[in-house]
VONUZA-527613 format. One record per residue: residue in three letters; y negated, x negated, z negated of N, C-alpha, C in turn. Coordinates in steps of 0.1 Angstrom, whole numbers, plus 5000, padded with zeros to 4 digits. Layout:
% residues N
ALAYXZYXZYXZ/...
This chain:
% residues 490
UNK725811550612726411490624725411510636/UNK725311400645724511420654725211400667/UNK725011470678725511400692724811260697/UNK726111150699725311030700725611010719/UNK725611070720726911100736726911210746/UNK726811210754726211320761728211410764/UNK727811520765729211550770729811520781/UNK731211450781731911440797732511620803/UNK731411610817732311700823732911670830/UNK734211750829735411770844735111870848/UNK735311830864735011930879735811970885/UNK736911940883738112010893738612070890/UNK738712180894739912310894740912270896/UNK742012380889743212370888744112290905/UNK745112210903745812140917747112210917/UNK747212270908748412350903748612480917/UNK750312480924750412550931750712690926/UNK750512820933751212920931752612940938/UNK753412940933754812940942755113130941/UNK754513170956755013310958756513290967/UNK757313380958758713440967758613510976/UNK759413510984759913550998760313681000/UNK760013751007760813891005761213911015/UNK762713941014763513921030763514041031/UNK763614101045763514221051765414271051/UNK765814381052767014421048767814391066/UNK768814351066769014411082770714421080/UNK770814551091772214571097773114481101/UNK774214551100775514521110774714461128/UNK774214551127773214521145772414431143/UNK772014361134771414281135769614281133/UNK769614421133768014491131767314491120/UNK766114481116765514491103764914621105/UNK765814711097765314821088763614831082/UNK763314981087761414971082761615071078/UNK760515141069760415261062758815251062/UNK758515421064757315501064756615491049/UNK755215471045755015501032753615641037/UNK754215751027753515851030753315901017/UNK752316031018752416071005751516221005/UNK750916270990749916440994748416350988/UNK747316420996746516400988745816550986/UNK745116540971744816680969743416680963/UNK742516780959741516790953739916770964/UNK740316690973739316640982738516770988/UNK737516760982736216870984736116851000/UNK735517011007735317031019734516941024/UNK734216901039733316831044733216621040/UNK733816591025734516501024735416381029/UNK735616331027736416201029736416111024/UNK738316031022738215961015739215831024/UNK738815691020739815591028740615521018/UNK742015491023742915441019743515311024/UNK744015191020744915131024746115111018/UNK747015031027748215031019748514821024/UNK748514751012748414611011747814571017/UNK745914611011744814551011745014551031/UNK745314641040745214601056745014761061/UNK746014791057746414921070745515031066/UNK744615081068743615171063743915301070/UNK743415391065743815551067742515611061/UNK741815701069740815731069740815901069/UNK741215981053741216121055740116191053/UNK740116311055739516501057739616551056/UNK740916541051741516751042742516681036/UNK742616791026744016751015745016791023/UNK746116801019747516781025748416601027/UNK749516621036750116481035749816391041/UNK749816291042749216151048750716061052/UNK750716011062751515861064750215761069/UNK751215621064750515541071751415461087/UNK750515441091750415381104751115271108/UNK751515151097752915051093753415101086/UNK754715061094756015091083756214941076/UNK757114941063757014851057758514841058/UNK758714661059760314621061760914661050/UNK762014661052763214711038762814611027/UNK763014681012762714581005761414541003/UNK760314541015759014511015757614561004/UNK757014471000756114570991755214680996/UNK754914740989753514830994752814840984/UNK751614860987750614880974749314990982/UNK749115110975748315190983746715170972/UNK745915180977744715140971743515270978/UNK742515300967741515340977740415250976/UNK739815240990739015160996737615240999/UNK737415330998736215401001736215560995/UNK735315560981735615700975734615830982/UNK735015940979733716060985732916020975/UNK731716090983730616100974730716240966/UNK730616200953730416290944731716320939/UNK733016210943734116250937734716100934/UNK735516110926736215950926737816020926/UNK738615970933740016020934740915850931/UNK742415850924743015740922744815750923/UNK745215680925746815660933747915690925/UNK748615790922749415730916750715750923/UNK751715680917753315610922753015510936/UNK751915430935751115380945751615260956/UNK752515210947753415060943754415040941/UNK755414940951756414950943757514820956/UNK758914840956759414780970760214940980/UNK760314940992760814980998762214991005/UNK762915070997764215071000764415211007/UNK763715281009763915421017762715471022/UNK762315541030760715591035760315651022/UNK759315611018758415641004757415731007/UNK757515881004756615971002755916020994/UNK756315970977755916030964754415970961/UNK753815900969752115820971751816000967/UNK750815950953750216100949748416070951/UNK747516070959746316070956745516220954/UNK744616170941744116320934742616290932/UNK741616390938740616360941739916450924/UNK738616360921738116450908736416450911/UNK735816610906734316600906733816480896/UNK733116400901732116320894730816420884/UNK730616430870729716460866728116440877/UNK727416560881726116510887725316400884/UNK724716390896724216260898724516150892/UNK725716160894726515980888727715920903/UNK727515830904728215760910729215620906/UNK730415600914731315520910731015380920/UNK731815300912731215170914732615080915/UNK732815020927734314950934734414870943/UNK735114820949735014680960736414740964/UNK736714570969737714560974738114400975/UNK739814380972740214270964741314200977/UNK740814090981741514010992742213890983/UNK743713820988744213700984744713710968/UNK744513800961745213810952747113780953/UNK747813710949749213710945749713820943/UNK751313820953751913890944752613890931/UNK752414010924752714010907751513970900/UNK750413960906748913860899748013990896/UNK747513940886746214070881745213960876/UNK744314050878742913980874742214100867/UNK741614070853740414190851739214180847/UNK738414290855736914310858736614330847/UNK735214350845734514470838733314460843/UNK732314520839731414600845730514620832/UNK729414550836728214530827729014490809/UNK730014430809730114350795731414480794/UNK732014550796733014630791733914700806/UNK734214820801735314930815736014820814/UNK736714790809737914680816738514760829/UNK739214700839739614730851740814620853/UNK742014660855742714570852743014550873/UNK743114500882743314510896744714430899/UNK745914420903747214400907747814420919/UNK746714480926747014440941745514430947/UNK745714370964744614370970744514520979/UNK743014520982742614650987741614720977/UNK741214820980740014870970740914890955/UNK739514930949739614930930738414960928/UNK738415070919737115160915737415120900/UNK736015090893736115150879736115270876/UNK736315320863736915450858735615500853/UNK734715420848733315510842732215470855/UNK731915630861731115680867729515640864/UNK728815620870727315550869726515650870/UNK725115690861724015750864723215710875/UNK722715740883721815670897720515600888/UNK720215510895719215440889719615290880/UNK721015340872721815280862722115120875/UNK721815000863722414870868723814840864/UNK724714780875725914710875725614610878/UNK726714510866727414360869728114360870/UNK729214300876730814300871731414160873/UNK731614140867732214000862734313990863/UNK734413890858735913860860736013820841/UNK737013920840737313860823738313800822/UNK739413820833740513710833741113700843/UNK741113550848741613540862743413530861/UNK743713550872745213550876745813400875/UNK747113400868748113240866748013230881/UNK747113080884747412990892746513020903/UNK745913130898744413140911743313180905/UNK741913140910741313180909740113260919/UNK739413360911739013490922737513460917/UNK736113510930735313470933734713610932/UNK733413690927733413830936731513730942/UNK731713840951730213900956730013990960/UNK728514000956727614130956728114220946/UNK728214150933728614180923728014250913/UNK726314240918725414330911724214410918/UNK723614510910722714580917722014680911/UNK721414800914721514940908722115020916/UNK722415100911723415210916721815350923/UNK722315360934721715500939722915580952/UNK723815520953725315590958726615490955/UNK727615580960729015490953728815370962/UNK729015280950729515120955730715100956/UNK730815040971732015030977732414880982/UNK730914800978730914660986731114540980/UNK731514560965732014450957733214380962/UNK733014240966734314190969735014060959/UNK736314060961737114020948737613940959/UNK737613780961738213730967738913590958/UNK740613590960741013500951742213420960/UNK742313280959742813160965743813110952/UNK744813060955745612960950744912880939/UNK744712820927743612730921743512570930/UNK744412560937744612440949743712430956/UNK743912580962742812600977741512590970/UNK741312660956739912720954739112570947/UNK740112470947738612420942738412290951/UNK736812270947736312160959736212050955/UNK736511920962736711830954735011790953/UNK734411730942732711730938732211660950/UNK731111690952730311680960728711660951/UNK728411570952726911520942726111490958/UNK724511530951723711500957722411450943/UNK721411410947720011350936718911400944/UNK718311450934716811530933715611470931/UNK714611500935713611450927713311510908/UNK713011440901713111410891712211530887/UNK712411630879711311760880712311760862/UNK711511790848711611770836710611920828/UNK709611920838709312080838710112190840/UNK709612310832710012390833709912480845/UNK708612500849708612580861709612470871/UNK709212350870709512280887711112250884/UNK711312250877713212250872713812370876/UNK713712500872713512600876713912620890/UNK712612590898712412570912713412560916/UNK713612430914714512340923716012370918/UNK716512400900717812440902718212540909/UNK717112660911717412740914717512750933/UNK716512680939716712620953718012570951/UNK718512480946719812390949721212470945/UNK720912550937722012700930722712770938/UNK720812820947721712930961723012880969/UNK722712720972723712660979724812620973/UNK724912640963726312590957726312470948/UNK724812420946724912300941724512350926/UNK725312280915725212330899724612190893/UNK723212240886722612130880723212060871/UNK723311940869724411840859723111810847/UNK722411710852721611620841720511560852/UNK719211510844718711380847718911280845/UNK718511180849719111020847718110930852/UNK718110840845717210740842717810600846/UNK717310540857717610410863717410270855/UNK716110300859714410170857713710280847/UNK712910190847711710290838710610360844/UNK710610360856710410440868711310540880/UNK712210470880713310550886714010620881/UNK713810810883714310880877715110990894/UNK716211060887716711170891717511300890/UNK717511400893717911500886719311490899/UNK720711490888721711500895722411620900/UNK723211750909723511810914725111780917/UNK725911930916727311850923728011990926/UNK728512010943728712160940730312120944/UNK731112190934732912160932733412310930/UNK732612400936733212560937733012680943/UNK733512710952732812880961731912930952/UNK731012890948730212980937728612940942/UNK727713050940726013030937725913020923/UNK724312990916723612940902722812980903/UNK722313120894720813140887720813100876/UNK719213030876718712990864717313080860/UNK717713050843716613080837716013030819/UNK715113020820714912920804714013020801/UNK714313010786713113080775713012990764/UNK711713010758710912950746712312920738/UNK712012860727713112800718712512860705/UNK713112950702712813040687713012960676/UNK712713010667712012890653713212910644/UNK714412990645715412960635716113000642/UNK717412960634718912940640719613070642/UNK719113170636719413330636718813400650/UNK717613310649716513390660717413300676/UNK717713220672718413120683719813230690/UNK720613270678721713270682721713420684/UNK720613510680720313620688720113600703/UNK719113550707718513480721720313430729/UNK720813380720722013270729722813440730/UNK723213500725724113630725723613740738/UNK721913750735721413860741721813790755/UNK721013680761721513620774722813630781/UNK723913580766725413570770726013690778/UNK725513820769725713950779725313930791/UNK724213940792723313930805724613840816/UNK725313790815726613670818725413500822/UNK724613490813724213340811724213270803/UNK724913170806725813110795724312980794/UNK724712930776723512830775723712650784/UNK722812610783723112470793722612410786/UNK721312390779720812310773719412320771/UNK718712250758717712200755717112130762/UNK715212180767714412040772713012060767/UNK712411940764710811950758709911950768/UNK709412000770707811950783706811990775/UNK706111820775704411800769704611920749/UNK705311890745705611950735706212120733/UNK706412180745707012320743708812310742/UNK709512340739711012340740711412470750/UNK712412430756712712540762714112540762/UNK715012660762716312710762716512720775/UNK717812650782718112650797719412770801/UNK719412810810720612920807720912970825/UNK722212920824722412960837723813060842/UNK723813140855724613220855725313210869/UNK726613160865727313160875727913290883/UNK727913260896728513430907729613400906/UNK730313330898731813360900732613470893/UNK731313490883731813600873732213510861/UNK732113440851732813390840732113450828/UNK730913540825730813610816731013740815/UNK730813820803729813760791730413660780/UNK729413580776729813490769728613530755/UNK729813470745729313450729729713380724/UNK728013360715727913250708727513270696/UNK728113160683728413130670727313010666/UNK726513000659725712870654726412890634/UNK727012770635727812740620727112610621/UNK727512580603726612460597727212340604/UNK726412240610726812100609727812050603/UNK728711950606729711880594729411750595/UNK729311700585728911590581730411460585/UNK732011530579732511430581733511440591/UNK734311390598735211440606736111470604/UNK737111500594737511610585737111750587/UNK736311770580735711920580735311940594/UNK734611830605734611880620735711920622/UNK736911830625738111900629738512060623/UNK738412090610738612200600737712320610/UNK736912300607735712400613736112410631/UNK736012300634736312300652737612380657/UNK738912300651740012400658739812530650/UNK739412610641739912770636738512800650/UNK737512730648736312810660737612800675/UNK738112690679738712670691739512770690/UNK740612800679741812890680741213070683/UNK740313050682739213200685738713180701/UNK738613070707738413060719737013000719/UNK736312960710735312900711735012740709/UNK734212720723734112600723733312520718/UNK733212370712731812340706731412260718/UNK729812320715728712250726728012120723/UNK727712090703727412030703726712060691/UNK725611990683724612010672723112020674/UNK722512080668721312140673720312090661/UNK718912050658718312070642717012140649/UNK717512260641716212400641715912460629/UNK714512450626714512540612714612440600/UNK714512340602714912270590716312260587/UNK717112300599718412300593719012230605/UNK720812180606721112130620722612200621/UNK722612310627723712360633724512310644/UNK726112360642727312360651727012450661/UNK726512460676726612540686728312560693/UNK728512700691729912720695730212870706/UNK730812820716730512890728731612940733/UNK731513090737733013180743733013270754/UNK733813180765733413270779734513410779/UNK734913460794736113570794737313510794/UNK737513400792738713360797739713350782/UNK741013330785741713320771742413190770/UNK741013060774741412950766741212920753/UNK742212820745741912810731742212690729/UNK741212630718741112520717741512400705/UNK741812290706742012220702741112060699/UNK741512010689740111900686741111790680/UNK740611660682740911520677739911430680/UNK740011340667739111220664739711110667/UNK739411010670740010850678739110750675/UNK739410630671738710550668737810510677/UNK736210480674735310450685735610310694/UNK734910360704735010240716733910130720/UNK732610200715731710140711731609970712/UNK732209950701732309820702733509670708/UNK733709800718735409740724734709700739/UNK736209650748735609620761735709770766/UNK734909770776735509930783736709950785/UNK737309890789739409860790740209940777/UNK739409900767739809940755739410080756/UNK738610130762738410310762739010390770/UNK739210260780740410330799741510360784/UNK742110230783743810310777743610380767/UNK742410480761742810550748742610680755/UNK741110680763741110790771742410870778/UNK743010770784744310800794745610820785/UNK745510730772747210830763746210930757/UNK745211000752744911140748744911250763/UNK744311210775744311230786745811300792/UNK746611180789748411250792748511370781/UNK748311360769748411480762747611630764/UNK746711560769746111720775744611690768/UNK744411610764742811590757741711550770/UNK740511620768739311600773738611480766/UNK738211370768737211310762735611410765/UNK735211410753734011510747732611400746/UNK732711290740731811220735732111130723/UNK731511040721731610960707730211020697/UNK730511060689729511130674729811030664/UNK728511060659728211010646728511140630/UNK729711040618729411180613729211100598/UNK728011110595727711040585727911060568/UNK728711170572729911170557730511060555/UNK731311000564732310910565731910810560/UNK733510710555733110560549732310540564/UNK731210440561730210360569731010290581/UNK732210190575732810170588733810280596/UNK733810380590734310510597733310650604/UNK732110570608731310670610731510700625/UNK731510640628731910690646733210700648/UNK733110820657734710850660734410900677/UNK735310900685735510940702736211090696/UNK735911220700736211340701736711370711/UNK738111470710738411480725738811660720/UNK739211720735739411850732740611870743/UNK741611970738742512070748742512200745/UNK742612270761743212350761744712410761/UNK744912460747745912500744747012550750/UNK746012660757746212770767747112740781/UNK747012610785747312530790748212400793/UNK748812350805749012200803748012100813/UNK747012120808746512020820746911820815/UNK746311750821746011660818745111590821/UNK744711460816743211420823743411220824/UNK742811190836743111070842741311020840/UNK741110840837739710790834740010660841/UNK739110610846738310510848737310490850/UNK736510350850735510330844734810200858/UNK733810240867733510100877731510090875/UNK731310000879730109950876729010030879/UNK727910050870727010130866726010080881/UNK725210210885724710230895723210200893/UNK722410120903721110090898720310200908/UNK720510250915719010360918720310500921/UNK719610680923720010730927720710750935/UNK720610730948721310650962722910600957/UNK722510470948723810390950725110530941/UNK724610570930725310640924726110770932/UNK725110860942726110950948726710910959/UNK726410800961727410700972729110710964/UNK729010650957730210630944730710760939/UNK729910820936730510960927731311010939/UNK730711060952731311150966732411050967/UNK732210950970733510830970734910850960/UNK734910850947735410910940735711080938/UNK734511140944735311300943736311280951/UNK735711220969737511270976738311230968/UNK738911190957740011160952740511270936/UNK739311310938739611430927738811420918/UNK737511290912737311240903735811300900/UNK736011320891734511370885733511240879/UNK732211290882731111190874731411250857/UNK731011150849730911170836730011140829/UNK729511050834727911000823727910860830/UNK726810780825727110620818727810630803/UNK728210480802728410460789728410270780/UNK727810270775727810140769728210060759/UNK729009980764729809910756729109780752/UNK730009760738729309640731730109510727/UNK731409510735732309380730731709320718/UNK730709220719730309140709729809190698/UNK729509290692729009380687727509450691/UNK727009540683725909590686724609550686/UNK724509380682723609310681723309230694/UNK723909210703724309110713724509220727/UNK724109150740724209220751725409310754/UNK725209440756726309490762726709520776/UNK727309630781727309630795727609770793/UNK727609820808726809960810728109970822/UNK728910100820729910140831729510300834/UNK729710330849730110460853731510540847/UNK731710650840733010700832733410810848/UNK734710810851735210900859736110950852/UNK736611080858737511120856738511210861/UNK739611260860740211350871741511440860/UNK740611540862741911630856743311660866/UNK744511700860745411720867745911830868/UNK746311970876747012080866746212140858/UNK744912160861744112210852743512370860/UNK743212450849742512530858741612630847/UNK740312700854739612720846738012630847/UNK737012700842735712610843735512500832/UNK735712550820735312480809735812320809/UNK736912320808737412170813737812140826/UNK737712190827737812130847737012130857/UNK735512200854734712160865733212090862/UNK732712050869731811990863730412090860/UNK730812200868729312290868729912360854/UNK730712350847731012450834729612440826/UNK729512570820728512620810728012560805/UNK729412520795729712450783729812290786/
């Protein structure tokens, strides 16, 4: 099987609301709303020391000596509190417990307990704005520590850092119906980190509707590089090159997320083992693969790493399937594991399944659909759009040359399981220079719609003139990178 089709990405984040409840304040016969004090002991806190506190990610409390603490707001009847530390001692990490909860009486039993840090190690934490109530998100820190976070305000990991020692921290699972953003998310450690920030929106608020801009045309490695990496800082995530005229080229861009993009590419190793070591070692690293490019005969492995946190990611290279049968067979048990397919690769004399797994706990799903190829485009709007209502991505049309001959092409679509999204297509007239195209695409994002590729149709068959359309698309109720945005990995 070969890819005959480039993959369609979707760009938009979830449109799906979070509906947070109301928490009424208690009141009297008088008519007054009842408040209560949240106080509590703190203990352990070495001389000379200090440690900061808040209580729902705001009201901060800045102590000096053990003994009892109130805070500064009282919280309405009924009202939540959530006490967090926001700034640890040096040389100690201390953590909350009975921290959380609602308030129906002044709340004193807030236990903070301060503990020596092994020498010369230090702890490593932020602090988490816009999270939901009832919402958790979890961290980890350099590929593990899971950290599970459930309210806003600070959050320390639990394993302590040697000085010198590098942190990443990443998001391994974002919260139903939002998603969270960090910065200054990495570094080396030479005192406690306190400056990680976890900032998370509604999946409504958080995503942008696409925004395309065109590049000059750079197929090199260094000057690709360059320039993804110039266009990254700002938010813009490299898509593809594209090809007008036989002179007119451009490298496309589109930024649809509070996020930055580092890139980086390495040599393309000589077997599929050596490949999918390189694709794993990276994945830690949290860079996920993007793609293959040749310059003047060298191959290079593209690999980029999003700041929103979506790794580490891992990756599987399984054999090719020849018919779409055994694709499907092979695709959904890899999907039901959470792995996505990228596509087929021929390295080594051999041509492998590339199959790809971020932090998140989507799972996936696969179907084959009769090709469009030889239909009018109309005929691909209504098949796209009833797989589309069901929750299917259109992927691409492949070739799988098992099949009877007139069954060799098939349209592939994918869902997330995990999920109900849906996905909306149309298809309007293919663009003749750079220019005209991010005229149309921006035109189409305000409305939610993602660029997808070209695509060519052959009504009369494949001997005879075809015609050439722009593919849009617009997911609905989606959320997540992989099928919903256009800068996904995958």
């Amino acid at each position: 099987m070969r890819v005959h089709f480039m993959h369609i990405r979707t760009l938009l984040a979830s449109s799906a609301l979070a509906l947070l409840a109301a928490c009424g304040g208690g009141g009297g016969d008088s008519g007054t709303d009842a408040t209560y004090t949240v106080s509590g002991q703190l203990s352990g806190l070495l001389a000379g020391q200090s440690v900061s506190l808040q209580n729902n990610g705001a009201d901060s409390l800045n102590l000096r000596a053990n003994g009892s603490f109130t805070f500064d707001v009282e919280v309405p009847e009924n009202g939540a509190y959530a006490v967090t530390v926001i700034t640890q001692p040096a040389g100690q990490r201390c953590t909350v417990a009975n921290g959380s909860g609602r308030a129906t009486a002044n709340v004193s039993n807030v236990a903070v307990t301060c503990q020596a840090l092994a020498s010369n190690t230090y702890t490593v934490g932020g602090a988490a704005s816009g999270l939901g109530a009832g919402k958790t998100v979890v961290l980890q820190n350099n590929g593990r520590d899971d950290l599970t976070v459930s309210a806003n305000g600070g959050f320390t990991f639990a394993t302590a850092m040697a000085s010198g020692a590098a942190y990443a921290v990443t998001i391994r699972t974002q919260p139903a119906g939002q998603t969270c953003s960090l910065s200054a998310a990495s570094g080396t450690v030479n005192a406690n980190v306190s400056n990680i920030g976890l900032s998370c929106q509604d999946s409504a608020s958080a995503a942008l509707k696409p925004v395309y801009l065109a590049d000059t045309y750079r197929a090199d490695r260094t000057g690709l590089l360059a320039q993804a990496n110039g266009r990254g800082g700002s938010g813009y995530a490299f898509v593809t090159g594209l090809a007008f005229t036989s002179s007119a080229y451009v490298n496309l861009y589109v930024k649809d997320a509070a996020s930055t993009y580092t890139w980086e590419a390495m040599d393309l190793p000589t077997t599929a083992s050596a490949l999918q070591t390189q694709l794993n070692t990276q994945g830690a690293r949290g860079y996920a693969h993007h793609g293959f490019l040749v310059d003047g005969g060298v191959y290079s492995v593209y690999y980029v790493r999003d700041a929103q946190g979506l790794g580490p990611y891992t990756y599987e290279l399984l054999p090719s399937q020849t018919t779409s049968s055994a694709f499907l067979t092979q695709a959904n048990a890899q999907g039901a594991r959470g792995f996505f397919f990228q596509g087929d690769f021929a390295i080594g004399g051999a041509t492998v399944a590339i199959y790809g797994k971020d932090s998140s706990n989507a799972r996936y799903s696969y179907a084959v659909q009769a090709p469009t190829g030889e239909a009018a485009p109309d005929v691909f709007v209504a098949q796209a759009n009833t797989q589309g209502q069901q929750g299917y991505r259109f992927i691409g049309e492949y070739v799988f040359s098992g099949n009877p001959s007139n069954e060799a092409f098939k349209n592939v679509y994918a869902r997330d399981t995990a999920q109900a999204a849906t996905f909306e297509y149309k298809v309007l007239a293919a663009s003749d220079s750079g220019a005209a195209l991010v005229t149309q695409a921006n035109t189409e994002g305000q409305s939610g719609y993602f660029f997808g590729g070209e695509m060519a149709f052959f009504p009369s068959g494949y001997g005879q003139p075809g015609v050439t359309r722009n593919v849009y698309g617009k997911p609905v109720n989606c959320t997540g990178v992989t099928m919903c945005r256009g800068s996904s990995p995958f």
